[in-house]
C-alpha positions in Angstrom: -62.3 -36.4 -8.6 -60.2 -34.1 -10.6 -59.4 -32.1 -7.6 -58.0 -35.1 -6.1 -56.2 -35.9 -8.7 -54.4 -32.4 -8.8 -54.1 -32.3 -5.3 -52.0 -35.8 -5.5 -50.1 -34.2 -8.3 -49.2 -31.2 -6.1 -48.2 -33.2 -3.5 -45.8 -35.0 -5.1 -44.3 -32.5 -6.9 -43.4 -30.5 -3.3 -41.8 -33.9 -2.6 -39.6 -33.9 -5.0 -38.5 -30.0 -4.8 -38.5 -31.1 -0.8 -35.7 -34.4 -1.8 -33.5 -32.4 -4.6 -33.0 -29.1 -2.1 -32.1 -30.7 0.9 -28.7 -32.5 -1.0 -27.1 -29.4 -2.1 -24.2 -29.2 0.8 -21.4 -31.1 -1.8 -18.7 -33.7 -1.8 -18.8 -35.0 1.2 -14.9 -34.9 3.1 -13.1 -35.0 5.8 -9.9 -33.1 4.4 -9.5 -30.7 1.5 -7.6 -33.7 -0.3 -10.4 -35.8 -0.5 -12.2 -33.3 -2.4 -12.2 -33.1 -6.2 -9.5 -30.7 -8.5 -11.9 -29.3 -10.7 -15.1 -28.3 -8.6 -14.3 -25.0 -8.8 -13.5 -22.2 -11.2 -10.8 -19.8 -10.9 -9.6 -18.2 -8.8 -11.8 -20.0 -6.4 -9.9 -22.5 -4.7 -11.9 -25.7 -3.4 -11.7 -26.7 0.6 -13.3 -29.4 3.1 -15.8 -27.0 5.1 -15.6 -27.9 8.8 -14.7 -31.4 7.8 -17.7 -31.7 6.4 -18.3 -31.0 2.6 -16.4 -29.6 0.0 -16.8 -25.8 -0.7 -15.3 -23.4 -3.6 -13.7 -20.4 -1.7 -11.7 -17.4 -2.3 -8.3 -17.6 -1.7 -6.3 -15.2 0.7 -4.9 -12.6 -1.3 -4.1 -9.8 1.4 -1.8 -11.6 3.4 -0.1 -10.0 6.2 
C-alpha cells in the first residue's frame, strides 16, 4: 500500500514539473509593442520573437 501511495505521489509531482516547464516561451505578441517595458534588464532590449513571444535580446552595437 505504501508503495502505491508513493508511486501516486511521484506521479503527480512529474505532472506538475511536466505543466510549469512547458509555459516558459513569454508574453505572448504579435509586435515588439505589445510587449512589456520592463521585462528586461539592461542593456538587453525586449523584442516580439518571430511574432510569437516576447524575448530580452542584445541590442546591435557593431553597426555597419
Amino acid at each position: 500500500m505504501e508503495k502505491i501511495v508513493k508511486i501516486f505521489y511521484v506521479m503527480i509531482m512529474f505532472l506538475f514539473l511536466f505543466f510549469v516547464s512547458s509555459n516558459v516561451e513569454g508574453v505572448p505578441c504579435s509586435e515588439t509593442s505589445h510587449c512589456p517595458k520592463k521585462m528586461c534588464q539592461s542593456p538587453r532590449r525586449v523584442k516580439c520573437w518571430y511574432s510569437s513571444y516576447c524575448k530580452c535580446v542584445m541590442p546591435n552595437v557593431y553597426k555597419a
